[in-house]
Every structure is written in structure tokens, then in C-alpha cells.
PATOR-220820 format. One record per residue (C-alpha): residue in three letters; x, y, z; chain; residue number from 0. Coordinates in steps of 0.2 Angstrom, whole numbers, plus 2048, in hexadecimal, padded with zeros to 3 digits. Layout:
<recs>
{rec ALA; {X; Y; Z}; A; NUM};
...
</recs>
This chain:
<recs>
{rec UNK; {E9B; 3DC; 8C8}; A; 0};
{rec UNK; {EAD; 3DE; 8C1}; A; 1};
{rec UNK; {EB6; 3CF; 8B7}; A; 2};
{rec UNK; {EC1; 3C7; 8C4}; A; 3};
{rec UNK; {ED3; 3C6; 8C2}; A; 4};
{rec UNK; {ED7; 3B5; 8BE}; A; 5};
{rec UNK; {EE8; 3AF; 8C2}; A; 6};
{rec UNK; {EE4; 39E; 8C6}; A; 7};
{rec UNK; {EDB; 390; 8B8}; A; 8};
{rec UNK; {EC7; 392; 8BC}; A; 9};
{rec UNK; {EC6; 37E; 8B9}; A; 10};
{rec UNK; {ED5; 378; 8C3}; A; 11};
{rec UNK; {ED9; 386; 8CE}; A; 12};
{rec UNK; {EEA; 384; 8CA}; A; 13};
{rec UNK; {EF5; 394; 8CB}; A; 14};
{rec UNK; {EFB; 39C; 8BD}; A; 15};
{rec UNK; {EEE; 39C; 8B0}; A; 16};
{rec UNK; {EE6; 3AA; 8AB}; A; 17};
{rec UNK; {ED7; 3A1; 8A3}; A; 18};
{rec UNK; {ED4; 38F; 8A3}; A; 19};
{rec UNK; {EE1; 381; 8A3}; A; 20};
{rec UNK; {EE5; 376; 896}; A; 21};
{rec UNK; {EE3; 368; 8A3}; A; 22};
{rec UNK; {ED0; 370; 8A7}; A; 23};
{rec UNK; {ECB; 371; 894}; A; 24};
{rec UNK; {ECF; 35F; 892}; A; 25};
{rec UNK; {EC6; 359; 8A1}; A; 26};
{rec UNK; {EB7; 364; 8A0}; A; 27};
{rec UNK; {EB6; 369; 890}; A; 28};
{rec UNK; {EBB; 35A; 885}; A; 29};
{rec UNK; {EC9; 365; 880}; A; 30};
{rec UNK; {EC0; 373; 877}; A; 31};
{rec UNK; {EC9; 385; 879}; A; 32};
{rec UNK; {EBA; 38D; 884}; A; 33};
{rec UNK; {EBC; 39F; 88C}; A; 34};
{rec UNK; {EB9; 3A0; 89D}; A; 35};
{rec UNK; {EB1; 3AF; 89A}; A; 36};
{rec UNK; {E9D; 3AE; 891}; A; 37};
{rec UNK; {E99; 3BC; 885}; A; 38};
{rec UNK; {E86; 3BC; 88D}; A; 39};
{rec UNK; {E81; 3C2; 89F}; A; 40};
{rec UNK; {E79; 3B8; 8AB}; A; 41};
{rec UNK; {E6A; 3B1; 8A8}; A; 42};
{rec UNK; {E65; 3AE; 8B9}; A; 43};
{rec UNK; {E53; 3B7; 8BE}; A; 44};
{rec UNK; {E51; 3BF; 8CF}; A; 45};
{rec UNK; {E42; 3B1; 8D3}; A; 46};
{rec UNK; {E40; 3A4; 8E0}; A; 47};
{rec UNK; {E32; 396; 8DE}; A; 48};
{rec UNK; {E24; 391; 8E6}; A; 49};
{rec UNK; {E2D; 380; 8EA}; A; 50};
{rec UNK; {E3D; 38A; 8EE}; A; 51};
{rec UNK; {E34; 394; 8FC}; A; 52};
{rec UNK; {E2D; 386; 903}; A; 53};
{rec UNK; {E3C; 37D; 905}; A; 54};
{rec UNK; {E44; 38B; 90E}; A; 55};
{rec UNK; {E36; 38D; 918}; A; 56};
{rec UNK; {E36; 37A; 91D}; A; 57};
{rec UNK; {E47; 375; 91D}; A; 58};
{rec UNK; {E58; 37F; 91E}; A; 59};
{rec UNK; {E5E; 37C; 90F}; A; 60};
{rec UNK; {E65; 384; 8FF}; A; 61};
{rec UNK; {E5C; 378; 8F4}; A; 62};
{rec UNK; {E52; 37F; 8E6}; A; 63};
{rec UNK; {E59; 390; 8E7}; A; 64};
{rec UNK; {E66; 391; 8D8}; A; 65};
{rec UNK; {E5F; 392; 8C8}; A; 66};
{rec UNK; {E68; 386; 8BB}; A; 67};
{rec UNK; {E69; 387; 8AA}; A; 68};
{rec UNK; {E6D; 37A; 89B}; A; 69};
{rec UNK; {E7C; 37E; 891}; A; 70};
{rec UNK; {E84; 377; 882}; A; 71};
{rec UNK; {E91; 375; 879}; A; 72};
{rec UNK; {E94; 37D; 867}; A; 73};
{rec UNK; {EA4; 37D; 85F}; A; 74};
{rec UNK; {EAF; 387; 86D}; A; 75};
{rec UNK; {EA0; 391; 875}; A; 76};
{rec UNK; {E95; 38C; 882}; A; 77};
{rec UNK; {E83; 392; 87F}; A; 78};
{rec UNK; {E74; 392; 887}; A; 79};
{rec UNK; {E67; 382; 881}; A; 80};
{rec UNK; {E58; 387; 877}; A; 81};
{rec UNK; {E48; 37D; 87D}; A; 82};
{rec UNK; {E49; 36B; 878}; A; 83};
{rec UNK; {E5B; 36B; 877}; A; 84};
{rec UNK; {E66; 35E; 880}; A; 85};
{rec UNK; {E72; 369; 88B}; A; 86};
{rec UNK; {E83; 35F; 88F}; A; 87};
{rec UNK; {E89; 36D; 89D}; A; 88};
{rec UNK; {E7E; 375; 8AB}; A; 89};
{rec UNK; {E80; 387; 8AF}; A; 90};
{rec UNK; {E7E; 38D; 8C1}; A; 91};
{rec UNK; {E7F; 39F; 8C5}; A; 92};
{rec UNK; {E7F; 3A8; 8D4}; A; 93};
{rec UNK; {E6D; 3A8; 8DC}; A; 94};
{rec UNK; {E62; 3B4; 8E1}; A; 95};
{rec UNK; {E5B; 3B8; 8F3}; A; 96};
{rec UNK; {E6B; 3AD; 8FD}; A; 97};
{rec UNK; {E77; 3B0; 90B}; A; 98};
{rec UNK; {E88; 3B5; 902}; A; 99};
{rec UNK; {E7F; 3AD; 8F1}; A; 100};
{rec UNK; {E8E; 3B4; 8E7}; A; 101};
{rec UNK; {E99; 3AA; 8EF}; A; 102};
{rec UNK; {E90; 39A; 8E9}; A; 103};
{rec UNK; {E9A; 395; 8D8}; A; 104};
{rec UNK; {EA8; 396; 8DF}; A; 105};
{rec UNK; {EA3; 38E; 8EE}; A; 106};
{rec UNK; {E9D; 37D; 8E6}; A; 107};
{rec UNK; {EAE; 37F; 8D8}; A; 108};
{rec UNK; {EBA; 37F; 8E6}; A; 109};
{rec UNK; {EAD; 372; 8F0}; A; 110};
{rec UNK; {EAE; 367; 8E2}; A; 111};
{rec UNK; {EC1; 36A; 8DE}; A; 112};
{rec UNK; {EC6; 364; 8F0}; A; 113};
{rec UNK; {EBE; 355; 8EE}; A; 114};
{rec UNK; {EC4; 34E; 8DE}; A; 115};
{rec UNK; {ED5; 356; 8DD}; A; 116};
{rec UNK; {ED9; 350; 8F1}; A; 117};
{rec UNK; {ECF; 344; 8F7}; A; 118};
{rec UNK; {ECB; 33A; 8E7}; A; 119};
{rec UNK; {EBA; 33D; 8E4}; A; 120};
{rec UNK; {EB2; 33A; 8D4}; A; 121};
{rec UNK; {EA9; 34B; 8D1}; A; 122};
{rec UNK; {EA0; 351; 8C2}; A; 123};
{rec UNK; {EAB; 35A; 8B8}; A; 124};
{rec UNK; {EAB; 36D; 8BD}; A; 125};
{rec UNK; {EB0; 37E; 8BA}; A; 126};
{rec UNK; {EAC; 390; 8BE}; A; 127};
{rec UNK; {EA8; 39C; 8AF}; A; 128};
{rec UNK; {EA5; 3AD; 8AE}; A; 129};
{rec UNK; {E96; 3B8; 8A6}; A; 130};
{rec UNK; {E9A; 3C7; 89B}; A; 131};
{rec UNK; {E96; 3D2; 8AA}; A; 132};
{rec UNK; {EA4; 3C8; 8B4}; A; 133};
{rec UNK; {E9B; 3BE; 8C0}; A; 134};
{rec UNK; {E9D; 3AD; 8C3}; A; 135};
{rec UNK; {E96; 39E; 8C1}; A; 136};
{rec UNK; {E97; 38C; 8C5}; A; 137};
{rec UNK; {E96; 380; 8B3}; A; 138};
{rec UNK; {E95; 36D; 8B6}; A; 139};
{rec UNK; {E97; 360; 8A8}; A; 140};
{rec UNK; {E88; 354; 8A6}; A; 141};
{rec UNK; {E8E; 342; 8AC}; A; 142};
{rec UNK; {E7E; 33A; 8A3}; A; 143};
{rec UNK; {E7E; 33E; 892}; A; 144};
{rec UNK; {E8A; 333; 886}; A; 145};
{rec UNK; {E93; 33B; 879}; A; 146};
{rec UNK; {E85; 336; 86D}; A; 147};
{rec UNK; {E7B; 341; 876}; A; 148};
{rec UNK; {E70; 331; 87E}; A; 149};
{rec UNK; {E6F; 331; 892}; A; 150};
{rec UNK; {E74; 324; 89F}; A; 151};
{rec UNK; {E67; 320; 8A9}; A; 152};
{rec UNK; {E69; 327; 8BB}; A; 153};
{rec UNK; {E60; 328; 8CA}; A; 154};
{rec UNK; {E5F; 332; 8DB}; A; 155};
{rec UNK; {E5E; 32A; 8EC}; A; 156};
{rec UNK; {E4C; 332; 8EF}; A; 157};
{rec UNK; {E46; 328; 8E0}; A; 158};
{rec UNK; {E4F; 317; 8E6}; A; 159};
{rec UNK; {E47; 318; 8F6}; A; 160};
{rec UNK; {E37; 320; 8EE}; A; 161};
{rec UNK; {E35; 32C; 8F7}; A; 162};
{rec UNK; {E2C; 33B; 8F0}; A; 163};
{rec UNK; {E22; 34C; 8F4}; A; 164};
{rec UNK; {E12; 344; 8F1}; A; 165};
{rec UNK; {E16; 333; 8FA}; A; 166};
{rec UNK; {E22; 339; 909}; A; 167};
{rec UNK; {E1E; 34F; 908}; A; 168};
{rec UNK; {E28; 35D; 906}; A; 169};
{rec UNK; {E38; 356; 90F}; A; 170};
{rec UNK; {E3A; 346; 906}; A; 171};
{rec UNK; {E49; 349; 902}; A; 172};
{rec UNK; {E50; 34C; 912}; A; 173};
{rec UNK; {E47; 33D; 91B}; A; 174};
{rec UNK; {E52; 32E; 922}; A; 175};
{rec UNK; {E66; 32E; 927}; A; 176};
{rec UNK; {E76; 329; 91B}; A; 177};
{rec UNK; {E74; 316; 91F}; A; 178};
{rec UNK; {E66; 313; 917}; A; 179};
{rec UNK; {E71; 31C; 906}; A; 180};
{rec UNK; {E7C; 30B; 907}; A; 181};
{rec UNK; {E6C; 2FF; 90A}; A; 182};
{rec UNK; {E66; 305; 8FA}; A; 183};
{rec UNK; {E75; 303; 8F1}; A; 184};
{rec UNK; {E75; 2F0; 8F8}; A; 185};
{rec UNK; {E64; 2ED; 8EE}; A; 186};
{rec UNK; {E69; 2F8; 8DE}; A; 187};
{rec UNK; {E7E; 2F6; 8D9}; A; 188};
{rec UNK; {E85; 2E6; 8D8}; A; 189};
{rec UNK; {E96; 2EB; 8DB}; A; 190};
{rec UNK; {E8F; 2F1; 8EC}; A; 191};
{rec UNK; {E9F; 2EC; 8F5}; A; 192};
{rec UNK; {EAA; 2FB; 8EA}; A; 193};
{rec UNK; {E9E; 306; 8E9}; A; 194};
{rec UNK; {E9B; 309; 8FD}; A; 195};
{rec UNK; {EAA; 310; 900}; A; 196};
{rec UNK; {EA7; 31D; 8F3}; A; 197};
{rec UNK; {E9A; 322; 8FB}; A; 198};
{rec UNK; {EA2; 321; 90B}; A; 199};
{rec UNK; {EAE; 32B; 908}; A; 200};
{rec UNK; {EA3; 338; 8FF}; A; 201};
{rec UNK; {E99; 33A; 912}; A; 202};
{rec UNK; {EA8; 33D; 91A}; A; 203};
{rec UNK; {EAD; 34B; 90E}; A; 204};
{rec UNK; {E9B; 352; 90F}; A; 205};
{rec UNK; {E9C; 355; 922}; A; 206};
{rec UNK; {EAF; 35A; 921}; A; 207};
{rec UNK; {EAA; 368; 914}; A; 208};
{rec UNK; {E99; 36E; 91D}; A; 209};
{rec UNK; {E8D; 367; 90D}; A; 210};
{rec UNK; {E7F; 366; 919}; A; 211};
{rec UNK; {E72; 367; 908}; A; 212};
{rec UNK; {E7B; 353; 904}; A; 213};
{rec UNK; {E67; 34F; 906}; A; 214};
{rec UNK; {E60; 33E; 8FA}; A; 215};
{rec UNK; {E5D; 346; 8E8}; A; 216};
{rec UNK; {E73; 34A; 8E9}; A; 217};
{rec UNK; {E76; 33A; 8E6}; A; 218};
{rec UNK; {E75; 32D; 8D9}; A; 219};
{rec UNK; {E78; 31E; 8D0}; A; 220};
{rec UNK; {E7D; 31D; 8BE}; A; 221};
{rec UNK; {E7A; 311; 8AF}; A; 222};
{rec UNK; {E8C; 30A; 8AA}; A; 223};
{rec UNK; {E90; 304; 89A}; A; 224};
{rec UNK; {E8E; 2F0; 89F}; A; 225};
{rec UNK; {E7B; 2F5; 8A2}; A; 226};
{rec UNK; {E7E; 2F7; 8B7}; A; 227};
{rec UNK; {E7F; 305; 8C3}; A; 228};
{rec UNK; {E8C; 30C; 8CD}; A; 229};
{rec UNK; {E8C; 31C; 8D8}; A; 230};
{rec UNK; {E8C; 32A; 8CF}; A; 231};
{rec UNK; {E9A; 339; 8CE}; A; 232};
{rec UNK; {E95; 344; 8DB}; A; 233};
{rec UNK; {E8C; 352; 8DA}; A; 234};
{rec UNK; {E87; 364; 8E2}; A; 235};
{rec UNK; {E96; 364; 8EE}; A; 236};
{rec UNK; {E97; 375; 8F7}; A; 237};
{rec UNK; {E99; 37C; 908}; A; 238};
{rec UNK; {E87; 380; 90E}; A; 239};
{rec UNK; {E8A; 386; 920}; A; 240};
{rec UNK; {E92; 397; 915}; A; 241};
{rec UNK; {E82; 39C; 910}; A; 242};
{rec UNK; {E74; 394; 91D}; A; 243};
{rec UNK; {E75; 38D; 92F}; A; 244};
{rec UNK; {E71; 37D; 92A}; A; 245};
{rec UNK; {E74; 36C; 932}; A; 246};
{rec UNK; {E85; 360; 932}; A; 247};
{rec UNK; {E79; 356; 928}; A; 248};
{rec UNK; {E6B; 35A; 91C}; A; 249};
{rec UNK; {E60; 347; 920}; A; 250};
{rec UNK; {E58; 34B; 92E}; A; 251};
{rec UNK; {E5F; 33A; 939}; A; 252};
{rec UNK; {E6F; 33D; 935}; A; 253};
{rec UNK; {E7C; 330; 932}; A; 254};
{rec UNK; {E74; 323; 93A}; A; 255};
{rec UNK; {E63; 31B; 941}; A; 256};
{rec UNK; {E5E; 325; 952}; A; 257};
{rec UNK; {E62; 315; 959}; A; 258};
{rec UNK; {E73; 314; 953}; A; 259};
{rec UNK; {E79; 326; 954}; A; 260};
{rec UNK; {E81; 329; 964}; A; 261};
{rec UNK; {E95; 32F; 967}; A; 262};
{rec UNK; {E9F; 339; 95F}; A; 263};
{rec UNK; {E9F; 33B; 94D}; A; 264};
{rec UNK; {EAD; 333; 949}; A; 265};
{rec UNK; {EA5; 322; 952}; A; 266};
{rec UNK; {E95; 326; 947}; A; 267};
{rec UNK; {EA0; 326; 938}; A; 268};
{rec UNK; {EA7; 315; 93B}; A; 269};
{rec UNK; {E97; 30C; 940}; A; 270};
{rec UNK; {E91; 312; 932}; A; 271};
{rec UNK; {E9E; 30A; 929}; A; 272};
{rec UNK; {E9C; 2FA; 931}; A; 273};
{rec UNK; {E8A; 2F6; 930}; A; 274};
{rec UNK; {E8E; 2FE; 91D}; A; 275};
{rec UNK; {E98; 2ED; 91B}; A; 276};
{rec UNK; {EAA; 2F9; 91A}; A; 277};
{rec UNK; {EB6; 2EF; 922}; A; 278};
{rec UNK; {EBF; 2F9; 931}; A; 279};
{rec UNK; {ECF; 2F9; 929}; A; 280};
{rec UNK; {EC8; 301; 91A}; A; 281};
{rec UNK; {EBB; 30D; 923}; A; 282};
{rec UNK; {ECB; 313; 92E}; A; 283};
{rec UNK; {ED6; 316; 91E}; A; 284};
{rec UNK; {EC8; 321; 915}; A; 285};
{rec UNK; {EC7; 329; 926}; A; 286};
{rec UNK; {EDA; 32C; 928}; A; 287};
{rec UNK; {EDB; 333; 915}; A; 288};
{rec UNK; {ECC; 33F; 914}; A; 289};
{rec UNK; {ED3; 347; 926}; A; 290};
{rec UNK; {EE1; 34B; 91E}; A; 291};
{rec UNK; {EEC; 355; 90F}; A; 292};
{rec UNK; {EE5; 366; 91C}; A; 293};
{rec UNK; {EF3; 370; 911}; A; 294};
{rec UNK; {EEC; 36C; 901}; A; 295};
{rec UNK; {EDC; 36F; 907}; A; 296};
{rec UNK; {EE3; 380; 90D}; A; 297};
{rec UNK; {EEC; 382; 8FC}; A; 298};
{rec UNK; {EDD; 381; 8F1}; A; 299};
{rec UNK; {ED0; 389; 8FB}; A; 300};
{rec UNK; {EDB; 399; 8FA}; A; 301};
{rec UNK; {EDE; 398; 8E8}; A; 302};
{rec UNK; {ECD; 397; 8E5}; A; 303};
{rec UNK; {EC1; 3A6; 8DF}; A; 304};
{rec UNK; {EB8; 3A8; 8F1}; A; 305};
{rec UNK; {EBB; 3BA; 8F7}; A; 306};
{rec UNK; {EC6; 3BA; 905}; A; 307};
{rec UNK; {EBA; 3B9; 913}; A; 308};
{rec UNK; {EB1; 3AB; 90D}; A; 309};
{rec UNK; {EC2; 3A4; 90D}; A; 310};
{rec UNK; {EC6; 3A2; 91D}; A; 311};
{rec UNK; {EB3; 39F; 920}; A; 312};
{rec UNK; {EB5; 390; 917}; A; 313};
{rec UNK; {EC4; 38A; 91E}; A; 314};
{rec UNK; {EC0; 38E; 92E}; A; 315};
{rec UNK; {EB1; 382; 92E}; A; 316};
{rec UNK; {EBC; 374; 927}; A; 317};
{rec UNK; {EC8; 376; 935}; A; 318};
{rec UNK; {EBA; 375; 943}; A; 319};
{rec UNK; {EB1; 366; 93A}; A; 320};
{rec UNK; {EC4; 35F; 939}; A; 321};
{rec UNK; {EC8; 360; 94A}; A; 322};
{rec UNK; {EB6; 357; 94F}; A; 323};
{rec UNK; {EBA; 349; 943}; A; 324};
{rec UNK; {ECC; 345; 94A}; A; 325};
{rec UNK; {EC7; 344; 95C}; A; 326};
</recs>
């Protein structure tokens, strides 16, 4: 694979920038002069775990299939972490073995750009990077480790609910619908009533942008510095319908109790919101914003680093998941 041509900043996507902004170095670097360019190849190996298969096999989903790899900071250079070393970035490159796989990185950067940059998402801070040999890869800054190197506590949905593969099987993860999500966060955050729209708004974004793989281990709560929780940056963000058919939504009732989950899916979305405890008036403003900004959507999905035909792949399936959530 050939280096790309970068014209636009690999953190930021914005144009102009031959290698990364000084905006990106400050957010996702803590300022240090870091090349977007490693001077190792990928260490990625062409295997696929037992448990990876058996996901696949059980549930369509793209869970499990990228290899990850700690990373850490030393002076300007990103290395790779020894064993027992505390990483403070996490390295995904393409995976092995997936439908368009090399278009993943950029994928989940421009995912995750969207959703901070216009719809005001707290994301873990993101970039792509490039190996020696000039393919990509998707690099995340850890959100739990403090600057002294100590963690925040943080934990998944699954383990809230307790839900396991021993106690619930293979598909633990996917069990259940979205609502239960916000009845959890009723028992566990005291500042329930800010931290529901969050999330809110972070469901709305997942079905507008195809992540059907939003499943209970992709999201969190997070230690804050008064000793409570609040939900966490978010996470994994990408458009899985690019590289398997999967479903709108990755727990397996969807939105909603069977019960509840009748109309169109803009009427799902604000009954959720009201038995969430969202007032309508807020519910219908998070609704009005995350349907709109359609040209800065546009804007950055074609100056990201997705070949051309995953391009208008991508922005094809926002526009039909658009026009379902504006009827």
C-alpha cells in the first residue's frame, strides 16, 4: 500500500494540512510534535479468534474482529507498549478477513469526527496514523487514565446490568433495547437528569450514521473527580452497514420494549425519550439538531481519507436514514 497524499489534517480533517494540525496535536496529543506517519509497519496479524468467529457466527456483527494494540507516548513518538506497560493511546489497524476492512480507520475517524465537531458529541479524542508501509490506522486517546498514569474507574453497560457470557451466553451483549440503557443510568449517576440527553442524543446519531455494532459493552460510565459517575465520552463510533448487513440496531429489541415499539421511528425516538423522563420540548430540539447541518456532514465525509466509493457509500446511507427520521 502506497502513502496516501495528505492534504487534509489526519486529526481534524480540516483542508490544508499536509500532516497534522496544530489544533489536532493539542487535542490528541497533549501538544507534542507527533508525525502522522510511524516508522514501524503494522503490527496487526492475519488471525481471527475463537471468540471472534463465534460472534460472527451468532451475531452479525463486526465486534471482536480488529485487533487493538496499546500505545504510548515517549517524548514526540508513539511506540508500541511492552508487556506491563500502562499504554495511554490504543492503536487499531485495518482488520483481517472484513468486507472493505481497509476502509475501517477511516471509517470510525470520520464516524467519530462527525459527531463531535457537528453534533456536539463528547468522543474520545481521535486521529488516523499511518504505518511505514502507508496504511492507515485508527489511534484513540485513553479517556481513563489520568496524567499520573492512575485510572478512573469505568464501567460498560453489560457489567451494570450484569450481564455476562457465563450468566446471559454468547449474546449478552446484545440482549435487551436502549431503554433499559437510561434505567440503568437512573440507579447509577446522580446527575441522571443531564446525563440522559447525552445519551439520547448519542442513539439518535448511532441510527443516523448506520452504527448498528452500538451493542451494551459501547457504552459507559466514568469516575469523575467528585468521586461520582457521569456517562462516558463515546466510543467505537463507525458506520457498520459499510462492511456487514447488519441491523438498525445492534440489541436485539431495538429502541424499545416489544410492547412499546410500534410506529415510525421517529415516534419510537420520542417515546423513548418520554418514558426516559426527556421533556418533549428538549427530546424535539435534540431531534431538530441531530437532523440537521446535512452540508457539514457532506463536507466532512468528502474530506475524509475513505476512497471515493465508500464516499458516497457512506453518505448515501445517511441520507436514506435521514429521510426516515424526518418523516
Amino acid at each position: 500500500m502506497s502513502l496516501p497524499v495528505i492534504n487534509n489534517c489526519p486529526g481534524t480533517l480540516a483542508p490544508g494540512f499536509i500532516t497534522y494540525s496544530r489544533a489536532c496535536l493539542k487535542r490528541v496529543f497533549d501538544g507534542h510534535q507527533v508525525n502522522h506517519l510511524l516508522p514501524y509497519d503494522s503490527p496487526a496479524l492475519d488471525i481471527v479468534s475463537e471468540n471472534s468467529i463465534l460472534k460472527v457466527k451468532t451475531h452479525a456483527s463486526i465486534s471482536g474482529v480488529q485487533v487493538k494494540f496499546s500505545v504510548l507516548m515517549e517524548k514526540n513518538k508513539l511506540r508500541l507498549a511492552s508487556e506491563g506497560e500502562k499504554g495511554t493511546y490504543i492503536l487499531k489497524p485495518i482488520p483481517r478477513n472484513e468486507k472493505n476492512a481497509d476502509q475501517m480507520p477511516a471509517n470510525e475517524h470520520l464516524t467519530m469526527q462527525i459527531a463531535r465537531q457537528i453534533f456536539g458529541i463528547e468522543t474520545a479524542e481521535n486521529a488516523l496514523i499511518f504505518f511505514y508501509n502507508g496504511e492507515p490506522s485508527y489511534i484513540t486517546k485513553r479517556f481513563d487514565v489520568q496524567s499520573d498514569g492512575s485510572k478512573w474507574a469505568q464501567d460498560d453497560f453489560a457489567s451494570l446490568a450484569g450481564r455476562t457470557p457465563q450468566t446471559h451466553g454468547v449474546n449478552y451483549k446484545y440482549l435487551g433495547n436502549y431503554l433499559e440503557l437510561f434505567e440503568l443510568m437512573q440507579q447509577f449517576l446522580p446527575a441522571y437528569k443531564s446525563e440522559a440527553p447525552k445519551l439520547y442524543r448519542l442513539l439518535l446519531f448511532n441510527y443516523l450514521f448506520s452504527n448498528g455494532d452500538a451493542h451494551l459493552k459501547n457504552f459507559s460510565i466514568i469516575e469523575t473527580p467528585m468521586g461520582d459517575y457521569r456517562l462516558s465520552p463515546a466510543y467505537d463510533l463507525l458506520n457498520s452497514r459499510i462492511h456487514i448487513m447488519d441491523n438498525d440496531f445492534a440489541l436485539e429489541e431495538g429502541l424499545l420494549p416489544p410492547r412499546f415499539a410500534q410506529g415510525k421511528i421517529r415516534q419510537q425516538f420520542q417515546l423513548l425519550a418520554k418514558k426516559a423522563g426527556i421533556t418533549d420540548k428538549l427530546s424535539d430540539n435534540i431531534l431538530a439538531s441531530v437532523t440537521a447541518n446535512t452540508e457539514l456532514v457532506k463536507s466532512l465525509i468528502f474530506a475524509s481519507y475513505l476512497n471515493d466509493t465508500t464516499k458516497r457509500n457512506y453518505l448515501q446511507t445517511y441520507q436514506v436514514k435521514l429521510k426516515r427520521l424526518t418523516k
